[in-house]
Structures are given as C-alpha cells and as structure tokens.
C-alpha positions as protocol buffer text, in pm:
chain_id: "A"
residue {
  index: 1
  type: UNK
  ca { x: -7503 y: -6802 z: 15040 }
}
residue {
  index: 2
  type: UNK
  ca { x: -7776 y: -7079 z: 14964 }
}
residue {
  index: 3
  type: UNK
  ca { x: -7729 y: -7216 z: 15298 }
}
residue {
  index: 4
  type: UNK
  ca { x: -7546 y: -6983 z: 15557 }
}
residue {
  index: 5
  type: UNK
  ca { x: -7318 y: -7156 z: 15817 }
}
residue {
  index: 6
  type: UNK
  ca { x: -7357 y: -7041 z: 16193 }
}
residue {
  index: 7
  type: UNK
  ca { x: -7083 y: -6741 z: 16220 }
}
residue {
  index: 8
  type: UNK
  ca { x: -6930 y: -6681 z: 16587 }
}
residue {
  index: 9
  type: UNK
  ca { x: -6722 y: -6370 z: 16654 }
}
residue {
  index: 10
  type: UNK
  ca { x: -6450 y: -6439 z: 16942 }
}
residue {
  index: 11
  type: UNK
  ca { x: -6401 y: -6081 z: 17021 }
}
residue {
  index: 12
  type: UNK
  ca { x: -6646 y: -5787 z: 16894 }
}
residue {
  index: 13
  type: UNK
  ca { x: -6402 y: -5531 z: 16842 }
}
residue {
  index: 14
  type: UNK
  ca { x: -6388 y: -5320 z: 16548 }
}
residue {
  index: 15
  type: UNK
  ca { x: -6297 y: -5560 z: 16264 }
}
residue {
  index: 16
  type: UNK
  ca { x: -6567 y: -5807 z: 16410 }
}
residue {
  index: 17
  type: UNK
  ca { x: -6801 y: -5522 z: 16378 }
}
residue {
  index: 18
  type: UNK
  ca { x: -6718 y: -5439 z: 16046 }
}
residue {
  index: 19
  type: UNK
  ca { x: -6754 y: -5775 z: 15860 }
}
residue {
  index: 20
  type: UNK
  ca { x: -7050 y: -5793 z: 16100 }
}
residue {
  index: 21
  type: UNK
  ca { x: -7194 y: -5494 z: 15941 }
}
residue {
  index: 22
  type: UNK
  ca { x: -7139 y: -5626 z: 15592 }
}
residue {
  index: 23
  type: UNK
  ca { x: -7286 y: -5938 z: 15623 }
}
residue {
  index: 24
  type: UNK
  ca { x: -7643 y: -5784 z: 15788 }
}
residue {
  index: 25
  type: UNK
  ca { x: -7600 y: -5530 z: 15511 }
}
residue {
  index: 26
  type: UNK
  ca { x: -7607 y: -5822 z: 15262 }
}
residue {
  index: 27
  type: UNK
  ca { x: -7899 y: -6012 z: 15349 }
}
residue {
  index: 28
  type: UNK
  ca { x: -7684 y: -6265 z: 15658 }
}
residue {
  index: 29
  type: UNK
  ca { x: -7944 y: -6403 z: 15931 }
}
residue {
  index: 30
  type: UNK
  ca { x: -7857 y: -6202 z: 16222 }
}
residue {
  index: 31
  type: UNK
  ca { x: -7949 y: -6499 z: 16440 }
}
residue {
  index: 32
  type: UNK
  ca { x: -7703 y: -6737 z: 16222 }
}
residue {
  index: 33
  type: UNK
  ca { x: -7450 y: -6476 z: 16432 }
}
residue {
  index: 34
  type: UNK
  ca { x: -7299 y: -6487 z: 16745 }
}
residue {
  index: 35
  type: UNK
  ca { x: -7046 y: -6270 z: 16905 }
}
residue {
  index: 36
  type: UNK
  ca { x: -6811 y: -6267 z: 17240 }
}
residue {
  index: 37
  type: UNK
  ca { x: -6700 y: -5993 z: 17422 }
}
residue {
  index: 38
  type: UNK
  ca { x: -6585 y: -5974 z: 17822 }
}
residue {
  index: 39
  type: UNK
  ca { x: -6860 y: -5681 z: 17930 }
}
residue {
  index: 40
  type: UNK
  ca { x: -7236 y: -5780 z: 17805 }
}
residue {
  index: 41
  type: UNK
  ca { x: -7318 y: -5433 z: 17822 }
}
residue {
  index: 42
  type: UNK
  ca { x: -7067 y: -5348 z: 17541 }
}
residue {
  index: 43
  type: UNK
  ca { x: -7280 y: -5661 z: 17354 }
}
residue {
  index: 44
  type: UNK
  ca { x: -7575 y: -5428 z: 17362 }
}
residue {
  index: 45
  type: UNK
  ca { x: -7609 y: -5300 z: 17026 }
}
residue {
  index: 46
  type: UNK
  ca { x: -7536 y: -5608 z: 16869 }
}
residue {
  index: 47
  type: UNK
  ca { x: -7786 y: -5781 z: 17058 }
}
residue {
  index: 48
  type: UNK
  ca { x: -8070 y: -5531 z: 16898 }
}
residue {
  index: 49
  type: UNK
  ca { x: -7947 y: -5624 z: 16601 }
}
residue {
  index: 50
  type: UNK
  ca { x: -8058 y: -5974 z: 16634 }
}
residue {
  index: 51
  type: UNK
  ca { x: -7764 y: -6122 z: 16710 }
}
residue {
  index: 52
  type: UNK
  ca { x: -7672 y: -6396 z: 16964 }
}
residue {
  index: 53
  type: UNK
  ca { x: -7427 y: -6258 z: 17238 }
}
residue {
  index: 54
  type: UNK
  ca { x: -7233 y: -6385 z: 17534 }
}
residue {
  index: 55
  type: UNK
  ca { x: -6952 y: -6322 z: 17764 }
}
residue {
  index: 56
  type: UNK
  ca { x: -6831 y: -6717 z: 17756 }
}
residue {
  index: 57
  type: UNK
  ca { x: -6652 y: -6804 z: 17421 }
}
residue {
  index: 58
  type: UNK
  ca { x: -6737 y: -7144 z: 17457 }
}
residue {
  index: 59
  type: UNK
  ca { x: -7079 y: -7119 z: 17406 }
}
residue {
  index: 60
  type: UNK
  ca { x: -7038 y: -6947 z: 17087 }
}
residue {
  index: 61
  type: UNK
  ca { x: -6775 y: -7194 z: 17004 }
}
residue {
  index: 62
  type: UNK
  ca { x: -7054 y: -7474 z: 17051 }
}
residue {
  index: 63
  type: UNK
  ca { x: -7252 y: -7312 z: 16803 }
}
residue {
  index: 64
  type: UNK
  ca { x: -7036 y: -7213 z: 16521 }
}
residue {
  index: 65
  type: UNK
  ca { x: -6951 y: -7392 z: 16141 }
}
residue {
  index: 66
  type: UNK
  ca { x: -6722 y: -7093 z: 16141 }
}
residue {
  index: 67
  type: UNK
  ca { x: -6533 y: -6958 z: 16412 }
}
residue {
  index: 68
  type: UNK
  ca { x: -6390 y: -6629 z: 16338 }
}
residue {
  index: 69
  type: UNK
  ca { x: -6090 y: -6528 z: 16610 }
}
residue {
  index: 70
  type: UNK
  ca { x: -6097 y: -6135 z: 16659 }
}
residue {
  index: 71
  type: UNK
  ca { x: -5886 y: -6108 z: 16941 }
}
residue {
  index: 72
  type: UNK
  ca { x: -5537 y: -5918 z: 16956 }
}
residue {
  index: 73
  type: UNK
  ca { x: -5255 y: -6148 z: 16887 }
}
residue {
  index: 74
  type: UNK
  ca { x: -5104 y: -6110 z: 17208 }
}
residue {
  index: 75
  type: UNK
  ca { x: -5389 y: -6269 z: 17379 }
}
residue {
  index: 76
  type: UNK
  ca { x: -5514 y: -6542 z: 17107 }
}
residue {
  index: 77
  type: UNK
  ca { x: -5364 y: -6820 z: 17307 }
}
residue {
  index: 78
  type: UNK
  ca { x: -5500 y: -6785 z: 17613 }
}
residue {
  index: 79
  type: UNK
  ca { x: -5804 y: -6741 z: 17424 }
}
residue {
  index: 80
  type: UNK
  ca { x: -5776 y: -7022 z: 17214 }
}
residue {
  index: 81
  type: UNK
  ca { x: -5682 y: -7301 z: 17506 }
}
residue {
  index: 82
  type: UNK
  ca { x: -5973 y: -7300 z: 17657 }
}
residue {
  index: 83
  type: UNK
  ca { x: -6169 y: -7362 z: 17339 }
}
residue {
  index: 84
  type: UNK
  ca { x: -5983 y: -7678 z: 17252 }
}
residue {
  index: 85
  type: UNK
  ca { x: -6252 y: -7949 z: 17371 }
}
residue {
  index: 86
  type: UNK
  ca { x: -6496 y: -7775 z: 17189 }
}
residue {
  index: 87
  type: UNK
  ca { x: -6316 y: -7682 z: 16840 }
}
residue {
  index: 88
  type: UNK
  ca { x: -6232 y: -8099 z: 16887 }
}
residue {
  index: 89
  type: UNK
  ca { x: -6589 y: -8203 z: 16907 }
}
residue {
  index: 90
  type: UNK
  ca { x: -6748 y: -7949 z: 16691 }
}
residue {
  index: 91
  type: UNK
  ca { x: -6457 y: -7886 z: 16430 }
}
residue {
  index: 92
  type: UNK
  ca { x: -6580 y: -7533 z: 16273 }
}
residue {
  index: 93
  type: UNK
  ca { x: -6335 y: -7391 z: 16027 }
}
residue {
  index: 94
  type: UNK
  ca { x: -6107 y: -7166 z: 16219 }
}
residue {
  index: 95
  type: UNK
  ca { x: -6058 y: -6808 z: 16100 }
}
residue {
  index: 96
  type: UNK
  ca { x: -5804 y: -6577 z: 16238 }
}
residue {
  index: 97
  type: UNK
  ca { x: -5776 y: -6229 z: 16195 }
}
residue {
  index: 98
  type: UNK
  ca { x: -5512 y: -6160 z: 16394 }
}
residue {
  index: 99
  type: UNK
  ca { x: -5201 y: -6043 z: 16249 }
}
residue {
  index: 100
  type: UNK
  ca { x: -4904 y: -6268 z: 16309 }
}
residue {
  index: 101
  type: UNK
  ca { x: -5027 y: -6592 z: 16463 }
}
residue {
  index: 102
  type: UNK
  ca { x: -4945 y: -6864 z: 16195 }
}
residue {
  index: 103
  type: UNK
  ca { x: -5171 y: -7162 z: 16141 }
}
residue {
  index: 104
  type: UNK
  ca { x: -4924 y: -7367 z: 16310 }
}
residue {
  index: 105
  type: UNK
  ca { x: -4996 y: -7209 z: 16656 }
}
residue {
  index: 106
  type: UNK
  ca { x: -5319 y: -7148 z: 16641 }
}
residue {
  index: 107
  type: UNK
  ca { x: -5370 y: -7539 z: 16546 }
}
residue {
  index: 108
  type: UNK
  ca { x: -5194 y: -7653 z: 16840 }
}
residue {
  index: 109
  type: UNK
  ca { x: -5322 y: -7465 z: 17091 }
}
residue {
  index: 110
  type: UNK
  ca { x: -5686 y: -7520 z: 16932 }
}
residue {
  index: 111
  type: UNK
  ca { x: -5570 y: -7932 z: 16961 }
}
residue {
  index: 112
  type: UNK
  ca { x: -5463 y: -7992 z: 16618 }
}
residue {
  index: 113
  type: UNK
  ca { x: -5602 y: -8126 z: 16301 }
}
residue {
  index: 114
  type: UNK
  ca { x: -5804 y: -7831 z: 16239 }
}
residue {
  index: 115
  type: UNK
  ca { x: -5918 y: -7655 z: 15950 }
}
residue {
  index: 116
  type: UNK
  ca { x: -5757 y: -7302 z: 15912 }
}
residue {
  index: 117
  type: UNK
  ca { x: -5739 y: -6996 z: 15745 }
}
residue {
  index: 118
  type: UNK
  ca { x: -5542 y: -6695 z: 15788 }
}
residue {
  index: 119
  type: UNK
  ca { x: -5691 y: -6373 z: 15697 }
}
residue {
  index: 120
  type: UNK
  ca { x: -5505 y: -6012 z: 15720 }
}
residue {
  index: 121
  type: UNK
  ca { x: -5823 y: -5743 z: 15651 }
}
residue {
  index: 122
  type: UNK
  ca { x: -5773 y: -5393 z: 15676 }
}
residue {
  index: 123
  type: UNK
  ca { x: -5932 y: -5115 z: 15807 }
}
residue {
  index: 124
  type: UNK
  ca { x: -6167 y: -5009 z: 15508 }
}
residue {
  index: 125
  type: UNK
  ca { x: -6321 y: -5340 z: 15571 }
}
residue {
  index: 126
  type: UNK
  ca { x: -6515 y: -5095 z: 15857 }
}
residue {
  index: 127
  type: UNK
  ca { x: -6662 y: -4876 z: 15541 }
}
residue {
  index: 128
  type: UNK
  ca { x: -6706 y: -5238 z: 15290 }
}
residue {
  index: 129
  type: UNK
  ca { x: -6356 y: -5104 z: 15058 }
}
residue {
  index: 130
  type: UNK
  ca { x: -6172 y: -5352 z: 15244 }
}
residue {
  index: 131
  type: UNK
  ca { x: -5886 y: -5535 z: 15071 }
}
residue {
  index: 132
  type: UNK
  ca { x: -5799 y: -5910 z: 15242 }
}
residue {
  index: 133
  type: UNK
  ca { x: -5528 y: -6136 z: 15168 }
}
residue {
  index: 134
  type: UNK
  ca { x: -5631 y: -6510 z: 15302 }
}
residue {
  index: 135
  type: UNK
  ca { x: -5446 y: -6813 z: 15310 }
}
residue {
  index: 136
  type: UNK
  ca { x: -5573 y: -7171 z: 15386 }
}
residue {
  index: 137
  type: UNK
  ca { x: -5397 y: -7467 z: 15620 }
}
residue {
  index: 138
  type: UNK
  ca { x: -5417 y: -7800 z: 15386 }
}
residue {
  index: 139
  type: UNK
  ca { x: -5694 y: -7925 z: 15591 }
}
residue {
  index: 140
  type: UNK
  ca { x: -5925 y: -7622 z: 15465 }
}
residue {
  index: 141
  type: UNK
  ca { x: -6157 y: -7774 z: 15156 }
}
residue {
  index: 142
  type: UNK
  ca { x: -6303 y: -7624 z: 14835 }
}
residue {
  index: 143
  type: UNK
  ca { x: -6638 y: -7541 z: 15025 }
}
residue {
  index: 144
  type: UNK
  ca { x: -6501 y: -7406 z: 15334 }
}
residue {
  index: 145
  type: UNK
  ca { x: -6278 y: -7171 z: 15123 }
}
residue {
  index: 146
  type: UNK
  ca { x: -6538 y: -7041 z: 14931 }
}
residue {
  index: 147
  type: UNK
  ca { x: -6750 y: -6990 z: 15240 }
}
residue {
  index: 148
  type: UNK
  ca { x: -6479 y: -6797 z: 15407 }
}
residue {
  index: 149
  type: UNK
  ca { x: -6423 y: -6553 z: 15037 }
}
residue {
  index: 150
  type: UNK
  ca { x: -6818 y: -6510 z: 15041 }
}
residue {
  index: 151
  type: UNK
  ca { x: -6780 y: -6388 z: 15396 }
}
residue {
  index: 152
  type: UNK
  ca { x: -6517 y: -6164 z: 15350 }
}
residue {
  index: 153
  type: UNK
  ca { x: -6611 y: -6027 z: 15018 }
}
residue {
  index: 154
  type: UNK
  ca { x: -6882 y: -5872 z: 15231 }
}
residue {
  index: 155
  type: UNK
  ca { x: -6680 y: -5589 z: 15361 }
}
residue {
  index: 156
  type: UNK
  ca { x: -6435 y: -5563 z: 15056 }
}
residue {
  index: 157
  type: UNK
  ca { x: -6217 y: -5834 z: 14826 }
}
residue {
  index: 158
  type: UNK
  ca { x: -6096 y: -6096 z: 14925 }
}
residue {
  index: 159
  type: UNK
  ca { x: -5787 y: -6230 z: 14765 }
}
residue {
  index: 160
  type: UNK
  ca { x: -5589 y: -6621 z: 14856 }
}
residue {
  index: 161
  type: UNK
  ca { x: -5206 y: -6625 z: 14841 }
}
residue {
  index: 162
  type: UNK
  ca { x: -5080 y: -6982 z: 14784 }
}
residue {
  index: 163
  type: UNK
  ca { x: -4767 y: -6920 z: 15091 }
}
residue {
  index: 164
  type: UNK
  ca { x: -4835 y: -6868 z: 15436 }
}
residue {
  index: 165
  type: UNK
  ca { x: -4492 y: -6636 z: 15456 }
}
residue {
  index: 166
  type: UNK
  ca { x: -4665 y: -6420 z: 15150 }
}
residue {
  index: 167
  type: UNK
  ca { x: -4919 y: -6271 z: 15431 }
}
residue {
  index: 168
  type: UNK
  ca { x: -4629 y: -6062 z: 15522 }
}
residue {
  index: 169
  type: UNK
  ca { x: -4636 y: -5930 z: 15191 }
}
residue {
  index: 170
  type: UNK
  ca { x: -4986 y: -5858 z: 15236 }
}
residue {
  index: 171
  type: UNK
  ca { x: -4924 y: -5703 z: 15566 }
}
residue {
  index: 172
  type: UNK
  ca { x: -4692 y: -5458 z: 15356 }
}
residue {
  index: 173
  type: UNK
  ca { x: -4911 y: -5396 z: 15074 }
}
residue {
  index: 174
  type: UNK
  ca { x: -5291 y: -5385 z: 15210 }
}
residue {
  index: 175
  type: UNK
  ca { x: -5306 y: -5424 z: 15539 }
}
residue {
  index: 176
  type: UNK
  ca { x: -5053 y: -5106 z: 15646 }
}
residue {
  index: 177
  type: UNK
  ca { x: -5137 y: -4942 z: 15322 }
}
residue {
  index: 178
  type: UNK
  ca { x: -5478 y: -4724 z: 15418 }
}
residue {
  index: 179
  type: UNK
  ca { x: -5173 y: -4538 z: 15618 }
}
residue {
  index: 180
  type: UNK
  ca { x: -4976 y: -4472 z: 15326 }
}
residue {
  index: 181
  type: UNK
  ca { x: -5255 y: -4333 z: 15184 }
}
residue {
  index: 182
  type: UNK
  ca { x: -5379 y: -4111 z: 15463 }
}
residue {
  index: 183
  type: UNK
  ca { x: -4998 y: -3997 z: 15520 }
}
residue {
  index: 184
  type: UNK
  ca { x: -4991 y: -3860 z: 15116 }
}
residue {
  index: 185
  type: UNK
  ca { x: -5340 y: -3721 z: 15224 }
}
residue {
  index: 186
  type: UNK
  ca { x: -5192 y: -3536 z: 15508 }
}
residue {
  index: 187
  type: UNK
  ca { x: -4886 y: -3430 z: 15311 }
}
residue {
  index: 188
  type: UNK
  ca { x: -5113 y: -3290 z: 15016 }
}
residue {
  index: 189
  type: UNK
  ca { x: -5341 y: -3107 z: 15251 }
}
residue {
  index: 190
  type: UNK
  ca { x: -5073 y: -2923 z: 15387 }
}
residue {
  index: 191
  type: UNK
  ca { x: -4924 y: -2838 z: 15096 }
}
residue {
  index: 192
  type: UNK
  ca { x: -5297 y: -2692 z: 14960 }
}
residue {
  index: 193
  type: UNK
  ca { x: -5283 y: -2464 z: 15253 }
}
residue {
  index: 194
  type: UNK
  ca { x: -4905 y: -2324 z: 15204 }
}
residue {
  index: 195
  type: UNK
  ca { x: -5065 y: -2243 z: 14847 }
}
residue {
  index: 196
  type: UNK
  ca { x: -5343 y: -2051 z: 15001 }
}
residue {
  index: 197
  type: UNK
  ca { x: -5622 y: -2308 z: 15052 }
}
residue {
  index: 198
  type: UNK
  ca { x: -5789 y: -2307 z: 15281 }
}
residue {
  index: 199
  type: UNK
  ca { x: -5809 y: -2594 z: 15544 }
}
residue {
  index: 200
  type: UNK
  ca { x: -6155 y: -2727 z: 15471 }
}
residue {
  index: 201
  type: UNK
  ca { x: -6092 y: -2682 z: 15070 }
}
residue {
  index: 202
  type: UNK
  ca { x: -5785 y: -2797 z: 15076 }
}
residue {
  index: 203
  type: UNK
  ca { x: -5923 y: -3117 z: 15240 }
}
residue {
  index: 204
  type: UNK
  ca { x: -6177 y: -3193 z: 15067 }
}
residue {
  index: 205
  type: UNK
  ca { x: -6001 y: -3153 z: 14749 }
}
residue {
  index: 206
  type: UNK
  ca { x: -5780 y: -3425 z: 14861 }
}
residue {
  index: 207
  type: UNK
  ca { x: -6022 y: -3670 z: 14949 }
}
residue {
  index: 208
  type: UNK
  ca { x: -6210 y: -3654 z: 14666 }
}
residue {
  index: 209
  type: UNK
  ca { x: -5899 y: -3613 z: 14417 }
}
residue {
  index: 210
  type: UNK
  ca { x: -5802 y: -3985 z: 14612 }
}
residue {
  index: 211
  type: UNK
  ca { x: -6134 y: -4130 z: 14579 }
}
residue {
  index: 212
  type: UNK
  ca { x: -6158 y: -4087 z: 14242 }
}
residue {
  index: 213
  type: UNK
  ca { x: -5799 y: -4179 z: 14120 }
}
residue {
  index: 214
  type: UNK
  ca { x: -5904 y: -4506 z: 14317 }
}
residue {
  index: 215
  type: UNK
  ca { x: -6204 y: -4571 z: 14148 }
}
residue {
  index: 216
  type: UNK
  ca { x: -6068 y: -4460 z: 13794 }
}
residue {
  index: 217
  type: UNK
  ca { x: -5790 y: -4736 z: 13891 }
}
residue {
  index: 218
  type: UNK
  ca { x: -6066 y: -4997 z: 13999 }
}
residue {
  index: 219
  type: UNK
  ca { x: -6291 y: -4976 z: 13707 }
}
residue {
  index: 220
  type: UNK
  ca { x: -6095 y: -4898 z: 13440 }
}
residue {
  index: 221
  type: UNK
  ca { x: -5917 y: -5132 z: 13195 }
}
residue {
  index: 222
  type: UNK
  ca { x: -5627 y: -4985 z: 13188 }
}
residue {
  index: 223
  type: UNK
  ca { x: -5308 y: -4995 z: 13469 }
}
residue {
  index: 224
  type: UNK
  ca { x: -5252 y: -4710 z: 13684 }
}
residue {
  index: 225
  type: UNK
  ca { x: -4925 y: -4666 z: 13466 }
}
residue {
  index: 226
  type: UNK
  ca { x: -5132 y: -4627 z: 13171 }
}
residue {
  index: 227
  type: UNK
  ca { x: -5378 y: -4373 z: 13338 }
}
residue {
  index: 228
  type: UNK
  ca { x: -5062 y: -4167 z: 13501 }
}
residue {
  index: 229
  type: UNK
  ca { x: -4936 y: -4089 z: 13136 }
}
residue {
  index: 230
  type: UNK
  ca { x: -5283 y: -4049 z: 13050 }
}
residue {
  index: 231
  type: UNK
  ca { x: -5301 y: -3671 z: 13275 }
}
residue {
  index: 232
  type: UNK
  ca { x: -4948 y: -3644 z: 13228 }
}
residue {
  index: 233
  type: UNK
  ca { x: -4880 y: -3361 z: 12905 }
}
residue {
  index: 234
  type: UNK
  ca { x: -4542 y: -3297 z: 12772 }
}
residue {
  index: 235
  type: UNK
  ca { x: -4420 y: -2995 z: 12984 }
}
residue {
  index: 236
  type: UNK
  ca { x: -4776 y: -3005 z: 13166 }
}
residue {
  index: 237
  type: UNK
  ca { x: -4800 y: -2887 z: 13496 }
}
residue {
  index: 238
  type: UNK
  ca { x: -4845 y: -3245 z: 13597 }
}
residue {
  index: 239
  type: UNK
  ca { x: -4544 y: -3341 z: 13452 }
}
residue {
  index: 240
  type: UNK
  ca { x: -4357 y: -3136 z: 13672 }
}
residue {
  index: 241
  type: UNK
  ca { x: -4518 y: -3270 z: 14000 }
}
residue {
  index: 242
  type: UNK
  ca { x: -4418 y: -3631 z: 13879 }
}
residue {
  index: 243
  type: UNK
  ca { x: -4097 y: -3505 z: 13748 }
}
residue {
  index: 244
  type: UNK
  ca { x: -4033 y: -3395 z: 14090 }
}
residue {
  index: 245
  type: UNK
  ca { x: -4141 y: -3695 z: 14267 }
}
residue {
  index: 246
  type: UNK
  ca { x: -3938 y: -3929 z: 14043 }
}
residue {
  index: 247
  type: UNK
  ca { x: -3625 y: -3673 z: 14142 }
}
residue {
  index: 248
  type: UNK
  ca { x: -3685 y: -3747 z: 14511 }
}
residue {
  index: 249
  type: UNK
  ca { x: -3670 y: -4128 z: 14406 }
}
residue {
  index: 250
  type: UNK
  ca { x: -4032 y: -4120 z: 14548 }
}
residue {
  index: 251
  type: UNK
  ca { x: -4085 y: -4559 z: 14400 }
}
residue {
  index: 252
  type: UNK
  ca { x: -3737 y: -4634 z: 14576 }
}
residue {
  index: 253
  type: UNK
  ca { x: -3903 y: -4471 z: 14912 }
}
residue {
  index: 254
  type: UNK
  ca { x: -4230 y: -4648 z: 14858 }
}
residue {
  index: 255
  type: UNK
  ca { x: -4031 y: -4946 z: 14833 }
}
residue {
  index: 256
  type: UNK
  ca { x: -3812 y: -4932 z: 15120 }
}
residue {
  index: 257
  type: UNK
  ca { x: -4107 y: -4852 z: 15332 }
}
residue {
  index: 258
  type: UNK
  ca { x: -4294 y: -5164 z: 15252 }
}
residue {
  index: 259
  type: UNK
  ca { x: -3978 y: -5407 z: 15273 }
}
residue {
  index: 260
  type: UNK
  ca { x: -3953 y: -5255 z: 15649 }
}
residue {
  index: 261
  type: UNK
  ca { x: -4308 y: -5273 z: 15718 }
}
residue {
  index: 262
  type: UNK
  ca { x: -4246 y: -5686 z: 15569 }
}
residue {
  index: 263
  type: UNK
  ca { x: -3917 y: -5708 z: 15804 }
}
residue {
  index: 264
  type: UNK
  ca { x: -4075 y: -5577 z: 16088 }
}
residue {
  index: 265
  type: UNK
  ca { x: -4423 y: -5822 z: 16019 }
}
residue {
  index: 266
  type: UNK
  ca { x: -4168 y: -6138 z: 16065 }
}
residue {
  index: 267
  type: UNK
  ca { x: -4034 y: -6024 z: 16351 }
}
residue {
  index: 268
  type: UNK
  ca { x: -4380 y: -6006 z: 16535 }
}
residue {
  index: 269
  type: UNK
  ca { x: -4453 y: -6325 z: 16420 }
}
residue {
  index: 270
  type: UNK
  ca { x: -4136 y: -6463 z: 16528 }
}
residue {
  index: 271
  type: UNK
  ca { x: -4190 y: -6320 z: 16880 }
}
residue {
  index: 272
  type: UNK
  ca { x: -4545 y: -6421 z: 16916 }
}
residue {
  index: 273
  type: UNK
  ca { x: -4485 y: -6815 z: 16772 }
}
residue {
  index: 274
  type: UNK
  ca { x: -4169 y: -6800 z: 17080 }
}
C-alpha cells in the first residue's frame, strides 16, 4: 500500500494473529496496528512487535480507517454496541470476520450507515495459503475494497462474491474445506499403515503427495480434471483407485457434504440475526 490506513484488531485471537502476521511479514507499519484483547498480558507479544495494544475497544476504535471485528459471533453484539458513538464519528470501514453475522446486524448495532464488508477466511490464513471469500455492503467504495483485498491477500487470496447469501457457499467450499482435506489426509494415512507403512512414512507421504497435487493445481494451466487424466493410465494402478472412488459415488458424497455444511451455515445465521 502507498499509504497504509490505521488497522485495529477487535479481538487478537488466532485469525487476528494470522493476518497480523502477514501484514508485518509484508512490509505493514507495526505502529499503523492496533489490537484488543480482555487480559493485557495475553497483548504481550504483540506489543514487542511494535504494535499498539489495549484492553478498551474503544480506543482502538478511535484510531482505526479500518476496523477489523475478530470476535466470535456469539458475542459481536455486545461487542459492537458499545462502539457505536465512535464507528459514528470516526466511520472506519467495518470488517467482520465472524462467520454468520450479516451486514445488516452488524450495521445496526454499529448505528447504521456504515461501510461493510463481510469476510469468511480460513484457517491457512495462519500459514499465508489462506483462501477468503469477501463481500461488500453498498456503502463500501472502490478504494475501501481494494484496501480490504490488499489486506487480506496478505495471508492468502482474497476473492468478492457479488451476494451476501453466496458466503454460505463459501462457508461450504473454503472456509470448512482445510477439514475435508485433513479428513482424506487422515483416511490415507491409515490406509498407508494397513499396507505396511509405517506411521511417520506413511504421513509424510501424505502431506507431501497433498502439497504438491495443490500446487500442481495452483500453477498449472490446466484444470484439476485435466491433470487427474493426466496420472491416470488405461488399466494403471491409478485407474483403479479412481475407479473405486467413482464406484463409492465419492463426487455425490463430496457434494452432499458441502450442501449440509451450506444448510447448516443458514441456520447459524438465522439464529444469530434472531
């Protein structure tokens, strides 16, 4: 960023942390930082860092051009309430991360007529592989969006859906998938070991074997169809593997799992808006 906006963290937990971390780790002013927690002594290592902490979220609310809410969604209005004089005299873009909450509600109880954006990271965002779908409130402008993707983009990508009811898609897709993943992981470990891996090879066979599909996936020009068929040989062994999966109706079981996941996303939302 040419000019970096004052960033202040309501909540330090670990998603604050991590898009902290990214944005030290690419070239942020610590002190254009400030972050909020309820024990100062859990503020510590931030603090060394450079940045500005408190216990009183108003005071970071004072200073920010972007006020990032990190809370869980079960608390963000009482949170939020007590911020509304100051969001209404200082107006920062409002940026929630917590899942659920629509724009609606957090506007209100913020005093209304405030610029917000939605914004469902996921956990990689902790290692900078973080995938984040973001959606923007009409009152959000061109700058303000592109200051909130620069932000973001620190600790992954950062992609804009033009629906606020497609973040439950997102929900389904990104921000549940890392368990997906780690639950194939899991399943492919064990079956190393019933082969006669060992624990530790069979592991770290995995991990690697899923690191690189992804980044095969990510940097190459061609679809992950494309690059299946690639490794898959006529009456190959992996054909048999995929043969095997497609008998177990493995993409009909992918897909039920994510329209439940989606189901179950509303429902939250619908019993933290009532």
């Amino acid at each position: 960023m040419n000019t970096q906006p004052t960033v202040a963290f309501i909540g330090a937990g670990n998603m604050a942390r991590a898009i902290i971390g990214g944005l030290l780790q690419n070239g942020f002013a610590p002190e254009r930082i400030w972050a909020t927690g309820t024990r100062r002594e859990k503020l510590e290592d931030l603090r060394a860092l450079g940045l500005h902490t408190t216990t009183d979220n108003v005071q970071a609310a004072s200073e920010a051009d972007i006020l990032i809410l990190a809370v869980k969604p079960q608390l963000m209005k009482q949170v939020c309430e007590p911020l509304r004089d100051t969001v209404l005299q200082h107006r920062p873009l409002i940026v929630s991360v917590a899942a659920g909450i629509g724009c609606d509600s957090l506007d209100l109880w913020l005093g209304g007529d405030n610029a917000v954006v939605r914004c469902m990271p996921n956990t990689p965002s902790q290692v900078q592989t973080g995938a984040c779908g973001l959606f923007a409130n009409h009152r959000v402008s061109a700058i303000q969006k592109t200051q909130t993707e620069q932000l973001l983009s620190h600790v992954g990508i950062a992609l804009w859906v033009e629906r606020e009811e497609l973040m439950h898609a997102v929900t389904a897709v990104s921000g549940s998938g890392p368990a997906y993943y780690f639950l194939f992981m899991e399943a492919m470990i064990s079956a190393g070991e019933k082969l006669g891996l060992s624990t530790d090879v069979a592991t770290r066979l995995t991990l690697q074997t899923a690191l690189g599909a992804a980044r095969m996936a990510s940097e190459s020009d061609k679809s992950p169809t494309q690059l299946r068929q690639a490794v898959t040989s006529p009456k190959g062994t992996t054909e048999q593997a995929i043969l095997s999966f497609q008998a177990a109706k493995l993409e009909i079981l992918v897909d039920d799992a994510m329209q439940a996941c989606a189901r179950r996303s509303v429902e939250l939302a619908q019993l933290l808006r009532d």
